[in-house]
C-alpha positions in Angstrom: -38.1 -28.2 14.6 -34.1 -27.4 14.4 -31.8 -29.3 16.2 -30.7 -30.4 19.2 -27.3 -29.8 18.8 -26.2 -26.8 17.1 -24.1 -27.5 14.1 -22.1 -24.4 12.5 -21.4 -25.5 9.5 -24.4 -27.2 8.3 -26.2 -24.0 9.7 -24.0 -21.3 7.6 -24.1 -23.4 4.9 -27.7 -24.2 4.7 -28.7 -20.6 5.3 -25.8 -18.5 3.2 -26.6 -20.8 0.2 -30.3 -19.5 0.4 -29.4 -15.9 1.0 -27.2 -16.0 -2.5 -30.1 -18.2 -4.1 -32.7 -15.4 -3.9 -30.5 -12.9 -4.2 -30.6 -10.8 -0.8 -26.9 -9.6 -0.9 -27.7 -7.3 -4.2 -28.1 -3.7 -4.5 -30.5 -1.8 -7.1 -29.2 0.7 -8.6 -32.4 2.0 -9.7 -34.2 1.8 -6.4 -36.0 4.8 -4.3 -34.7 3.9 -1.6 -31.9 5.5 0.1 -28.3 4.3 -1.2 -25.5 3.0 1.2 -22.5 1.6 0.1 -18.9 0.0 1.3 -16.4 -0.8 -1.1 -14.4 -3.8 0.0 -10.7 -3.0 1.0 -9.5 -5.3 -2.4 -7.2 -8.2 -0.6 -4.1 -9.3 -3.0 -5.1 -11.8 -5.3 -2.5 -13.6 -3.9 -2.9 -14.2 -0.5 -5.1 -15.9 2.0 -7.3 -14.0 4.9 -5.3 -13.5 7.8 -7.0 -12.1 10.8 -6.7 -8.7 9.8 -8.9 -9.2 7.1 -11.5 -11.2 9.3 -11.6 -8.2 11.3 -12.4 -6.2 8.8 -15.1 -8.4 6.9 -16.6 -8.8 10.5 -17.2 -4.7 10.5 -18.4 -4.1 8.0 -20.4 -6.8 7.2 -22.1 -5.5 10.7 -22.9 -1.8 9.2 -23.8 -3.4 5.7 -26.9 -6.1 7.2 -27.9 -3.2 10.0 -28.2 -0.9 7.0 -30.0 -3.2 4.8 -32.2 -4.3 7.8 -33.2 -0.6 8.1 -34.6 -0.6 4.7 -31.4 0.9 2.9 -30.9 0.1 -0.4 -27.2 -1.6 0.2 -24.3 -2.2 -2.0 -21.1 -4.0 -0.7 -18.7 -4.4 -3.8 -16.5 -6.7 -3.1 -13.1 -7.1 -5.4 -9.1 -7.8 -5.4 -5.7 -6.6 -6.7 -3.8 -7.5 -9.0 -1.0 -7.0 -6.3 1.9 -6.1 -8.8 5.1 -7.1 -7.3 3.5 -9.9 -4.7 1.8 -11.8 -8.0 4.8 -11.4 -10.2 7.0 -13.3 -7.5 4.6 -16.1 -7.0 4.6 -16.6 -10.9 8.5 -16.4 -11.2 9.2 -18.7 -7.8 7.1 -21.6 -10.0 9.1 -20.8 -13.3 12.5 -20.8 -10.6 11.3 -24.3 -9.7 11.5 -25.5 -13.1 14.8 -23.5 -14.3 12.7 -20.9 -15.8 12.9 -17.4 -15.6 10.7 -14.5 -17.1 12.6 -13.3 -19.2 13.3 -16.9 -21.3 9.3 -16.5 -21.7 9.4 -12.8 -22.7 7.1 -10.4 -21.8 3.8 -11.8 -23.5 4.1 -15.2 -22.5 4.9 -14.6 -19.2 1.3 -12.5 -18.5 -0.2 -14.8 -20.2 1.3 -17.3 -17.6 0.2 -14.9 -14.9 -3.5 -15.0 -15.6 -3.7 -18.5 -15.9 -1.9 -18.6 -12.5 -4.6 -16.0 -11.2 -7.9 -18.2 -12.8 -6.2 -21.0 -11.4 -6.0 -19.7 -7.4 -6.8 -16.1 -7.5 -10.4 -17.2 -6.1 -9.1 -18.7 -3.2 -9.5 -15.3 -1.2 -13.0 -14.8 -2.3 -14.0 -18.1 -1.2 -12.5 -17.8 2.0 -14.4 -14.3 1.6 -17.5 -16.2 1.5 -16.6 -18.9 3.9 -16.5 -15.9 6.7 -20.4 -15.0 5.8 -19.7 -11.9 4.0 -22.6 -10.5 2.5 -21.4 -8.5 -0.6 -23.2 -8.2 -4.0 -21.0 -10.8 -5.6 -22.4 -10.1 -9.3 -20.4 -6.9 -9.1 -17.3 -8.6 -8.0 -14.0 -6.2 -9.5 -10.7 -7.1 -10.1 -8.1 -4.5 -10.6 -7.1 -5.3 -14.2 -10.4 -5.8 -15.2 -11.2 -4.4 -18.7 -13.5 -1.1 -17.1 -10.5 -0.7 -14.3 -8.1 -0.5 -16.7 -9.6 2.4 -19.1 -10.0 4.2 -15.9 -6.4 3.9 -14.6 -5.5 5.3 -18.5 -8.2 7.8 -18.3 -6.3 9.5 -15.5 -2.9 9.5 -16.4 -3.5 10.9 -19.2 -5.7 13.5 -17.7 -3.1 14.1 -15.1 0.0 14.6 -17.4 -2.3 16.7 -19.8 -2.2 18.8 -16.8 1.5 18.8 -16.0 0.8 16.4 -12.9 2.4 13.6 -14.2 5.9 13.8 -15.5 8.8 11.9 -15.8 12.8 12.6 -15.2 15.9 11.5 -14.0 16.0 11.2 -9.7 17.1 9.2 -6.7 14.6 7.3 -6.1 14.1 3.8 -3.6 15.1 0.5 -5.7 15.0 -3.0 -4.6 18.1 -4.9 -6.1 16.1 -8.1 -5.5 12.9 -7.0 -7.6 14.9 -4.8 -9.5 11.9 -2.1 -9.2 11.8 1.4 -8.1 9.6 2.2 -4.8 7.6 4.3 -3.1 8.6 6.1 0.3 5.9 4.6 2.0 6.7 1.1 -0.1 10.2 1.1 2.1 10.0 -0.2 5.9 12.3 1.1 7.7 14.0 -0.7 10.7 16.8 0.8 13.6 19.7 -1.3 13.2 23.3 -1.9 15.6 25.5 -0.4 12.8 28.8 1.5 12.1 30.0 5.3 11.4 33.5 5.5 9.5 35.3 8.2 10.0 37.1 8.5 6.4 40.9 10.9 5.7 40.3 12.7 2.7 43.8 14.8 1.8 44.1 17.7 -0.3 45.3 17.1 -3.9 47.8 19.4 -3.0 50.0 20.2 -0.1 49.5 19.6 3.4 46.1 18.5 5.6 43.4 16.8 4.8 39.4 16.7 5.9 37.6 13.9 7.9 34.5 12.8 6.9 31.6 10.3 8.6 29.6 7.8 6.7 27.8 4.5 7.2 28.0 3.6 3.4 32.0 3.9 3.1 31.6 1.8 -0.5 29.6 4.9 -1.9 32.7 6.9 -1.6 33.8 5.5 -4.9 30.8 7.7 -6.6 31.8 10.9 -4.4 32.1 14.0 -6.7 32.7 16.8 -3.6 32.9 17.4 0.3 30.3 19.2 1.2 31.0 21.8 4.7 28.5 24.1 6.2 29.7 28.3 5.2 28.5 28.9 8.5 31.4 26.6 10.1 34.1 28.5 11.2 36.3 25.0 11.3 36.0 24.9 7.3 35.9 28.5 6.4 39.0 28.6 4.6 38.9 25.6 2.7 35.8 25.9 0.7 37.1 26.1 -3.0 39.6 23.8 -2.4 40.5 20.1 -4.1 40.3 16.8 -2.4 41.8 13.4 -3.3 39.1 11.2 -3.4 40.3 7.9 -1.3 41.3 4.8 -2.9 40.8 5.8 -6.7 42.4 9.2 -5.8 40.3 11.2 -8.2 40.0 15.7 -7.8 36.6 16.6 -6.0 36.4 19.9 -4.5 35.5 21.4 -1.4 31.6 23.0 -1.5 29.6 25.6 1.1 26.2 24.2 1.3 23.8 25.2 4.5 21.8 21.8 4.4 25.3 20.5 6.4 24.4 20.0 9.7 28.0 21.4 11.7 26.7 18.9 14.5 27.1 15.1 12.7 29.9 13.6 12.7 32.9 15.9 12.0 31.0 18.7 9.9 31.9 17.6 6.9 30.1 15.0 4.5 30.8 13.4 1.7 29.0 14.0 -1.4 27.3 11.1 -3.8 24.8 12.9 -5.8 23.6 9.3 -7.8 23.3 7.8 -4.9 21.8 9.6 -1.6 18.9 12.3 -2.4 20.1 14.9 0.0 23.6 14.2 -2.2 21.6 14.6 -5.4 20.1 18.4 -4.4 23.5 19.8 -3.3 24.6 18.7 -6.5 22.2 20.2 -8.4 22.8 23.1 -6.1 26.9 23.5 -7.4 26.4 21.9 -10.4 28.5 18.2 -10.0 28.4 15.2 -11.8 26.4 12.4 -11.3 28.6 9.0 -11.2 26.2 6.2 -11.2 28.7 3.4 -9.3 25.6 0.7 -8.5 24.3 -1.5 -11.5 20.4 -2.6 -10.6 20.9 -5.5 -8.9 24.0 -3.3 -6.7 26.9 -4.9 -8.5 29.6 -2.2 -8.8 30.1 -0.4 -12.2 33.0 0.2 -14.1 33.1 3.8 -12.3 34.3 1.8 -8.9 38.1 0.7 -10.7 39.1 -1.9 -9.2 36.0 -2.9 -7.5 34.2 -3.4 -10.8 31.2 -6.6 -10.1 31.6 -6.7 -6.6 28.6 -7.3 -4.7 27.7 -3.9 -2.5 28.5 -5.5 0.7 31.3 -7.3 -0.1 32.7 -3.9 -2.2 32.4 -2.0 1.6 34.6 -5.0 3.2 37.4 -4.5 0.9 37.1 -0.8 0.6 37.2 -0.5 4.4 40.3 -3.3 4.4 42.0 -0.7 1.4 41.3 2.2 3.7 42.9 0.4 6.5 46.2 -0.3 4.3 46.5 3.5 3.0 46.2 5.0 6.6 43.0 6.8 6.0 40.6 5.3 7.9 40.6 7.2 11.4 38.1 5.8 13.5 35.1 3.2 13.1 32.3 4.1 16.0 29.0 2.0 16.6 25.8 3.8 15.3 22.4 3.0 15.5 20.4 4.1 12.4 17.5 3.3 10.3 17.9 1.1 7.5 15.2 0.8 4.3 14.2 -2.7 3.5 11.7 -3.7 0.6 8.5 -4.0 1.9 7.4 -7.1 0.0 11.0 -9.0 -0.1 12.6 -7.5 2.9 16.0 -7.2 0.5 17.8 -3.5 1.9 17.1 -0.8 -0.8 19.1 1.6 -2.5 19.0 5.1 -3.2 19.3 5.0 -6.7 19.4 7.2 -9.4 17.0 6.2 -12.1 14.8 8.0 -14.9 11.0 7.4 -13.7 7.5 8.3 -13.8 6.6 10.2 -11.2 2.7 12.0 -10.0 3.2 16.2 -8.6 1.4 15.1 -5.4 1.3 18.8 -3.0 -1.6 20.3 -5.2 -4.2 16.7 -4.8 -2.6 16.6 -1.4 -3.9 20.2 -0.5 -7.1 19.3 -1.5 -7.4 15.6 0.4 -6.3 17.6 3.8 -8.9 20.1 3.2 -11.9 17.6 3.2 -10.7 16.4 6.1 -10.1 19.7 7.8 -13.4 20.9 6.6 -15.6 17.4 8.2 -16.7 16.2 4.8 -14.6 13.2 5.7 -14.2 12.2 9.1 -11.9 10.0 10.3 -12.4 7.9 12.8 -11.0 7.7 15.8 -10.0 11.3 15.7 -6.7 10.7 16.5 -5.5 9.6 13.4 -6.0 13.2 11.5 -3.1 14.5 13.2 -0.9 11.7 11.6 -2.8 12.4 8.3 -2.0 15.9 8.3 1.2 15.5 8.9 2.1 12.8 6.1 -0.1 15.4 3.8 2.1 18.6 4.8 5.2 17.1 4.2 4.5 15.0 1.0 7.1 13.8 -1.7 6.0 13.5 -5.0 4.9 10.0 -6.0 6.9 7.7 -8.1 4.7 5.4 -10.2 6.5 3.4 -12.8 7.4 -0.1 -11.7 10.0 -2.4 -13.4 7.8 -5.3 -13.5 5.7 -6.9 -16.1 2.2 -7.9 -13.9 -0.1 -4.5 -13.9 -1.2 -1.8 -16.0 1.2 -1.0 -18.5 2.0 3.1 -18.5 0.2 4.4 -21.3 3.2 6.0 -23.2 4.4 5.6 -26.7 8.1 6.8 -28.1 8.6 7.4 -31.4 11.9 6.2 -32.5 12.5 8.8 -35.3 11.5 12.3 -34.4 11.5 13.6 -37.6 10.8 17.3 -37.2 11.3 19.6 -34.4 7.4 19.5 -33.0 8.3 15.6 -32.1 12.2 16.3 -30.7 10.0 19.3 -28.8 7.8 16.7 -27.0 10.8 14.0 -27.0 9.0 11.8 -29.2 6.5 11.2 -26.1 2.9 10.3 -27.3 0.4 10.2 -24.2 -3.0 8.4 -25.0 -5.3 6.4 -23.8 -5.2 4.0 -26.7 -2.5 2.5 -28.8 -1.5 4.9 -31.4 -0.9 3.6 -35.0 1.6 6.9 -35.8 3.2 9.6 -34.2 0.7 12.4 -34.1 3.8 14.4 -34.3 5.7 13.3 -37.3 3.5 10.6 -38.6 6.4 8.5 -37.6 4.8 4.5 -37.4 8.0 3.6 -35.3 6.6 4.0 -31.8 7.3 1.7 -29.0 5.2 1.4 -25.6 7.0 2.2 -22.0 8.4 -1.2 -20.9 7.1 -0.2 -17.0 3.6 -0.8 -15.2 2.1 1.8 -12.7 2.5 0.8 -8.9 -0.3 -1.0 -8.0 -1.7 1.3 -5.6 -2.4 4.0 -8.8 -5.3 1.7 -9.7 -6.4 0.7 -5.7 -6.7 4.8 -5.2 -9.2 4.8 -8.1 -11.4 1.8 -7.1 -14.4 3.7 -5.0 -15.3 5.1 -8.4 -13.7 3.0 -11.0 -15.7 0.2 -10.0 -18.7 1.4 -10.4 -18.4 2.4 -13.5 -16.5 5.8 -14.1 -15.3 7.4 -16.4 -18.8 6.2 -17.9 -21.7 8.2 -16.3 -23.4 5.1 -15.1 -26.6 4.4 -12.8 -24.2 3.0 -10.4 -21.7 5.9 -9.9 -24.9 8.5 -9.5 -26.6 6.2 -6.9 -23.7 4.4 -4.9 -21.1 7.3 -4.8 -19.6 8.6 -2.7 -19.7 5.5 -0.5 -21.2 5.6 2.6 -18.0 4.3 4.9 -14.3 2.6 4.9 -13.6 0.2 7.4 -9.8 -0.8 7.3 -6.5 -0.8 9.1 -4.0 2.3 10.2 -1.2 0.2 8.4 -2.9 1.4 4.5 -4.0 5.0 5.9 -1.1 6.6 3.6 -1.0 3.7 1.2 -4.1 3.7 0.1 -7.0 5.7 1.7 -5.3 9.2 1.7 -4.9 8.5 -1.9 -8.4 7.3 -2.2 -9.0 10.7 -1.1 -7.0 13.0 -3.3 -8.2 11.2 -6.7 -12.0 11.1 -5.5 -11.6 14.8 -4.9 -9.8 15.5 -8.3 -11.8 13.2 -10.6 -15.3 12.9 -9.0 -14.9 16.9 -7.6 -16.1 15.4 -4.1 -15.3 12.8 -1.1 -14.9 8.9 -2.3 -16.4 8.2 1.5 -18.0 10.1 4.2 -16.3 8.4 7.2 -13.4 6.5 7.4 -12.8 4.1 10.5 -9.9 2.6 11.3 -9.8 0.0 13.4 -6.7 -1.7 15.3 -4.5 -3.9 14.6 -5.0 -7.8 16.0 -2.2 -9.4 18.2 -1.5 -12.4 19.8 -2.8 -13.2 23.3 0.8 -11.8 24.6 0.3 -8.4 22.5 2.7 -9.2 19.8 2.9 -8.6 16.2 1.5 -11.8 14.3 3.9 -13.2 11.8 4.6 -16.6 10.4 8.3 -16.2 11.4 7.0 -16.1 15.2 5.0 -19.0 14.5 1.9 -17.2 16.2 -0.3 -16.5 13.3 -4.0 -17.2 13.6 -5.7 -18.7 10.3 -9.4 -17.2 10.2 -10.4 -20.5 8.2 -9.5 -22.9 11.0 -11.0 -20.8 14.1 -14.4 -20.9 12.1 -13.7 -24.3 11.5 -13.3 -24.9 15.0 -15.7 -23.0 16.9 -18.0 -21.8 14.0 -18.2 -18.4 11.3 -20.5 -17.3 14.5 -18.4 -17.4 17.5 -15.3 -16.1 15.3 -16.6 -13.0 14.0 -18.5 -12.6 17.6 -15.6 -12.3 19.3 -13.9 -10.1 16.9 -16.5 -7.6 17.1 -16.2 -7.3 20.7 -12.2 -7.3 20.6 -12.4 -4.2 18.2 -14.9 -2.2 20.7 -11.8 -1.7 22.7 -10.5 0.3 20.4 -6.8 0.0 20.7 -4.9 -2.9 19.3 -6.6 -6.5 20.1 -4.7 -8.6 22.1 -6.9 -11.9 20.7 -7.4 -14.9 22.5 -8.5 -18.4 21.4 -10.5 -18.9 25.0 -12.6 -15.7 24.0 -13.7 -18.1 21.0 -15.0 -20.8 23.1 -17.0 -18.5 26.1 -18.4 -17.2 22.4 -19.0 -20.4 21.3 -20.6 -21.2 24.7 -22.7 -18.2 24.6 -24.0 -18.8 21.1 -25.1 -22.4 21.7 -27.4 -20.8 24.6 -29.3 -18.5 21.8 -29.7 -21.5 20.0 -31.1 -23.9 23.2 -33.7 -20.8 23.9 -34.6 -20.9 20.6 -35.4 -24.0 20.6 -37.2 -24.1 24.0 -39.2 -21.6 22.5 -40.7 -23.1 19.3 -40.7 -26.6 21.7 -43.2 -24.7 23.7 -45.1 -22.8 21.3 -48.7 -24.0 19.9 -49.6 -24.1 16.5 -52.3 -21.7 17.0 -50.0 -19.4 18.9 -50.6 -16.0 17.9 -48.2 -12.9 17.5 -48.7 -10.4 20.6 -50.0 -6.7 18.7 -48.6 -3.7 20.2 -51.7 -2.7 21.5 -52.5 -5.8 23.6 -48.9 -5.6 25.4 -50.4 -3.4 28.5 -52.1 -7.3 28.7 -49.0 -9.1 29.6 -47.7 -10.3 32.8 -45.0 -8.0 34.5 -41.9 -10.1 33.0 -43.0 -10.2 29.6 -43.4 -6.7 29.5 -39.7 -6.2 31.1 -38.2 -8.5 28.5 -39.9 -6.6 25.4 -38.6 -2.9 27.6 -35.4 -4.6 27.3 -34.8 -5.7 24.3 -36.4 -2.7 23.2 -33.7 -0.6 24.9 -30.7 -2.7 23.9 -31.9 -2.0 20.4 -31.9 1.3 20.3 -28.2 1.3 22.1 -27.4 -0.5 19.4 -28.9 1.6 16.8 -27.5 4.9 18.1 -23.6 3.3 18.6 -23.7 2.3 15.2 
């Protein structure tokens, strides 16, 4: 007899120990029956479930028991990241603490200090995991820099560069003075800010008149090498050609003709700061100009800003604009809103920066990605969302990769330090392998030393709906379980992670990594807000089911995220839930109160026997079923 109170907690825990005692949650990879598989969205190794993540463990942990009730043979691989830069700051903010930094470790020590850090706490997330009732094969847990992972991530960059789609060079690319890393475009949140345009004098080096220029960064001045105009501007026609005194430090640049000049910002003319500014960096390749490099990596001025040398950026643009002031050539100072990049993971403003860097030739897996979309062999759902995809894929940048850090898979490239014949200097000393060489297989050279930088931590997540089971081995897990059936996950990581989930399934396996994709949207509070800890309106998973039970939690999740637009949640849903639930459980219980011991089981064949309401209750529930079955 249960109960007559219902208990959550003794319930989940009594009945999700037995389901991991005899083994329900696991897959075969040798079974006859048909295959369906989800590969968990990997949560950081750092972190704790927020509600986005209940959402998502809630959906598909709905598709994964309907499919495995239906007789499906029914993997759900559950894993996490390494998280690159997230882990790496935890580690340091400890070693801070005690006056510590990595680098009085050195490199070694300090992973070594990371893993114990990550077998310490890193299985707080899949306990919480666990704690929400997910039902995932747990014996093929994954972790990101897990051994297999790892020759997989090496397996395709070297197949990549072999190809030419992985090369490295010298451009502008997004750094983070504060984690003193290079990042992605889609790594840099941008956010509209009340700022300033400065209106700058520029005078000729010679003779009379001068040329006004706008900026909102009047500190990069002091790595200016031109003034660019637009040929097409009849107000500048006649002075293309012609030489400038750079402000303040009163060094030549000349005047240059470039068409990328829109005639309509500003004044028309714009100064040029090819280390600094990307658009810079192209006119300058464009009219050959020098590159002066004015920012150290944590944006301290250089020894190219004179008298500015180790200010702090911000406090370099108050005195420049004060030194402006004083020398008459600062004309006007206007308020201007414009977007400003901030580090996604320390919120520190980035840089353009110009910086030597790995970097992944992205338009030819992009084509590819868009076209198994385009062509229904993935679908995304809602439909919506492949106009937004499309358009990231169209207008693509190629991918920078490297990371400064230390935490994550360390680029597989050697250099040999002594080039000693002209096949090596060909290749500039670079050896690309999977596997530590012992020489150069250039020179023979045994002087070779390993690229300081890891790859960015989503190279390895993009890999993870093959790499985890099993690839670049032919195993009975890849042939059964891929591709996966579905990904459930959030429109935040479309571009992060599932486009690129896309493009290196289609170039590695030669087919889809998923057939559907469904994004769901993102949770708010009851007022529709963002949820952040700085609002102080942040909902912790852990303590609703607590509260009102794993049950009633995911319950009212489920029926939040059938509205399909963002969730405004609400912690009285939780209790009519709650409510609701404890009314299955009292019928239940009247039932087996009121059933005999010699009570027998109805066939289908004597139900034309029953009274009028137990017929309508078995039409019913038979109904609701197959609503169910057909939404799903």
């Amino acid at each position: 007899m249960i109960d007559k109170s219902f208990d959550p907690k003794g319930v989940e825990e009594k009945w999700y120990g037995l389901w991991l005692e005899k083994g329900y949650f696991q897959a075969d990879s040798k079974s006859d029956k048909p295959s369906y598989c989800i590969v968990i969205p990997p949560p950081n190794v750092t972190g704790s479930l927020h509600i986005g993540h209940a959402l998502d463990i809630t959906l598909q942990d709905i598709m994964v028991r309907w499919k495995r009730m239906s007789g499906f043979n029914t993997l759900w691989l559950p894993g996490t990241d390494h998280a690159g830069i997230a882990t790496q700051n935890v580690v340091e903010k400890e070693l801070k603490v005690r006056g510590m930094s990595r680098q009085d470790l050195g490199r070694e020590a300090f992973i070594k200090k990371v893993w114990e850090w990550k077998e310490q706490y890193g299985g707080r997330i899949i306990h919480q995991l666990k704690r929400l009732g997910a039902s995932c094969d747990w014996s093929r847990e994954r972790f990101t820099l897990d051994e297999g992972l790892s020759r997989a991530v090496k397996e395709v960059f070297v197949r990549l560069h072999k190809e030419g789609l992985i090369y490295r060079g010298d451009y502008i690319i997004n750094w983070c003075p504060r984690c003193h890393t290079a990042l992605s475009d889609l790594e840099v949140e941008h956010e509209e800010v009340k700022g300033r345009l400065y209106h700058i004098r520029y005078n000729f080096a010679k003779g009379d008149g001068h040329v006004v220029v706008a900026t909102t960064r009047p500190e990069t001045l002091l790595g200016d090498t031109a003034v660019a105009v637009n040929p097409n501007d009849k107000r500048y026609k006649n002075i293309v050609g012609k030489v400038l005194s750079l402000p303040v430090l009163g060094r030549e640049i000349p005047v240059v003709g470039d068409e990328f000049v829109d005639v309509g910002f500003g004044t028309g003319a714009v100064k040029v700061t090819p280390a600094h500014d990307p658009n810079d960096f192209e006119i300058a390749q464009r009219h050959n100009l020098p590159f002066i490099k004015i920012m150290t990596g944590d944006a301290k001025m250089t020894d190219e800003a004179g008298p500015y040398k180790g200010q702090d950026r911000f406090k370099c643009r108050e005195h420049i604009i004060r030194d402006l002031k004083t020398a008459g050539l600062l004309v006007e100072v206007k308020d201007h809103k414009h977007g400003i990049g901030h580090c996604y993971r320390c919120k520190t403003v980035v840089e353009p920066y110009l910086s030597k860097q790995w970097f992944v030739k992205i338009k030819p897996l992009a084509e590819d990605a868009a076209r198994a979309v385009r062509k229904g062999t993935v679908k995304i759902i809602p439909q919506g969302w492949e106009n937004s995809y499309f358009d990231w894929m169209e207008n693509i940048k190629d991918w920078c990769i490297s990371r400064q850090i230390w935490w994550g898979h360390r680029i597989p490239v050697w250099y040999c330090s002594d080039m000693k014949n002209r096949e090596c200097k060909d290749q500039n000393g670079i050896v690309v392998t999977t596997a530590a060489p012992e020489d150069c297989p250039y020179c023979g050279s045994r002087n070779l030393v390993q690229d300081e930088d890891v790859l960015d931590t989503w190279f390895s997540s993009a890999l993870w709906p093959f790499s985890t089971l099993g690839w670049p081995d032919d195993t009975d897990d890849l042939r059964t379980f891929y591709p996966t059936s579905v990904l459930i996950t959030g429109f935040d990581i479309l571009f992060f992670w599932v486009a690129r989930m896309i493009m290196m399934g289609m170039k590695f396996m030669d087919r889809e990594p998923f057939r559907h994709v469904y994004i769901h949207a993102l949770v708010r509070d009851a007022t529709g807000h963002k949820m952040s800890k700085s609002k102080g309106n942040v909902v912790d998973p852990l303590e609703m089911t607590d509260t009102y039970g794993t049950d009633s939690f995911r319950f009212t999740l489920a029926a939040f995220a059938a509205q399909g637009r963002d969730i405004k949640f609400s912690v009285k849903r939780i209790e009519g839930y709650r409510n609701f639930i404890n009314k299955i459980w009292n019928a239940a219980r009247f039932i087996l109160v009121n059933i005999k011991a010699n009570d027998e089981i109805v066939s289908a064949a004597e139900i034309k026997n029953l009274s009028l309401a137990d017929r309508w209750i078995l039409s019913r529930l038979s109904s609701v079923a197959a609503e169910v079955n057909s939404s799903l």
